[in-house]
N, C-alpha and C positions, 0 to 999 in steps of 0.2 A: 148570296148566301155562301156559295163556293169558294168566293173570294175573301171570305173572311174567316172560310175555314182555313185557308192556304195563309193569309196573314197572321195567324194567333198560331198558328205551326212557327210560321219563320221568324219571329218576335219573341218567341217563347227559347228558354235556355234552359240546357241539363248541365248544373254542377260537375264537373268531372275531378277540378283539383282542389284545392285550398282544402280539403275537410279533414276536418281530426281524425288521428287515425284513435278507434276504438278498441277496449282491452278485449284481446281475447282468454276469457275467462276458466278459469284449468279445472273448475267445480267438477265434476264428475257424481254425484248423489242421488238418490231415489230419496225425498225426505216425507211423504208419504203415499197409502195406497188405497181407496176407495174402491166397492164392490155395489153391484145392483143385479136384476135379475130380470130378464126379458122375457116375453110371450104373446102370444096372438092369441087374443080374446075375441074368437070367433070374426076376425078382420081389424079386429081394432088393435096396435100393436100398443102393448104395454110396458112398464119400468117400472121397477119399485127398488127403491134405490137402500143401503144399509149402513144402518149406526156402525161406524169402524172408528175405533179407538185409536187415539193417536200411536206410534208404531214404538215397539220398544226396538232398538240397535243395537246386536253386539258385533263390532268390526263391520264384515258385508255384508250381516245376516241381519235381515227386515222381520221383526215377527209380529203379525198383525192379528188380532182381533176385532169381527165383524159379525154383527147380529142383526137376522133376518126378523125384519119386522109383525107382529100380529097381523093377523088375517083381519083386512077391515075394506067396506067399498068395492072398491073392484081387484082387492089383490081376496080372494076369498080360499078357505081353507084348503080345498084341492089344487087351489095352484102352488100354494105357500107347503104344501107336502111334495111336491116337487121342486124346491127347492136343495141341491146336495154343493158339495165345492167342483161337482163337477160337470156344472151348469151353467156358469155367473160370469159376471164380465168383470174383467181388473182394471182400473184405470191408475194414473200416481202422478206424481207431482214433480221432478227434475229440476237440477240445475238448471241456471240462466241461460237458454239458449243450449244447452245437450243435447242430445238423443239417444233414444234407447231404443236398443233390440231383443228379441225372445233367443233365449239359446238353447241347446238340446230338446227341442218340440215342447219348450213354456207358451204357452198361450200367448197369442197373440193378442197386445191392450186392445179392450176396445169391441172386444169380440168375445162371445162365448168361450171358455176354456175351463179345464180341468185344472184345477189347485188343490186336487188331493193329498197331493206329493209336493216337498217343496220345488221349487222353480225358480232358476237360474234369468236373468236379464243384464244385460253389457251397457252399460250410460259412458255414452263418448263425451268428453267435455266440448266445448265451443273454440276451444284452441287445436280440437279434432289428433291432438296427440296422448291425454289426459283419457283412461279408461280403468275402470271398477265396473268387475261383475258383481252382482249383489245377488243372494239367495233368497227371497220370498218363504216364510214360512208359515200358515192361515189355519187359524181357528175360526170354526163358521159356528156360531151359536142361534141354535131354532128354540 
């Protein structure tokens, strides 16, 4: 058994040259941004996740529209009254291969934050020279 681990090791090959070299991509974009709302339902962790309208753009500025769903099943009316924008989790969609980071104490994606105010985010393109900070601006409709 050992020996055929040690044979499929030395028979086996890693590519190193011949490969295309691939574009690096100068996109730099937030092209949209999705919202949900989490909570512990007495151990049971919950999501309810929100109609957000596709994003209007003027220059860097994202302005989104996002509507907290009816109270139904297990999102029930006291938890949906706690619901504010400065509660909810932001997630968004990037260029191919980007990354984005939160600037001046914007909420971290992914994680609970406050979007009361608008909120700055820096998208590095994939060519890691390419950057646009984009401003977030959020309507929460209950």
């Amino acid at each position: 058994m050992i020996g055929l681990c040690v044979a499929a090791g030395l028979l086996s090959s890693c590519l190193k040259k011949g490969l295309d070299e691939l574009p690096a991509f100068s996109d730099a974009n937030i092209t949209r941004f999705d919202f949900e709302y989490r909570w512990n339902d007495n151990g049971v962790f919950r999501v309810v996740r929100f109609n957000t309208n596709a994003p209007a753009i003027n220059g860097k500025t994202i302005q989104v529209t996002t509507t907290v769903p009816a109270a139904a099943g297990n999102f029930p009316d006291a938890e949906r009254g706690k619901v504010t924008t400065a509660n909810i989790v932001g997630m968004c969609d990037v260029s191919t291969a980007a990354s984005i980071k939160p600037l001046n104490g914007a909420p971290a994606l992914g994680a609970p934050g406050d979007y009361s105010k608008p909120v700055s985010y820096e998208v590095t393109a994939a060519d890691g020279k390419t950057r646009n900070t984009w401003t977030l601006e959020l309507t929460l409709v209950k």
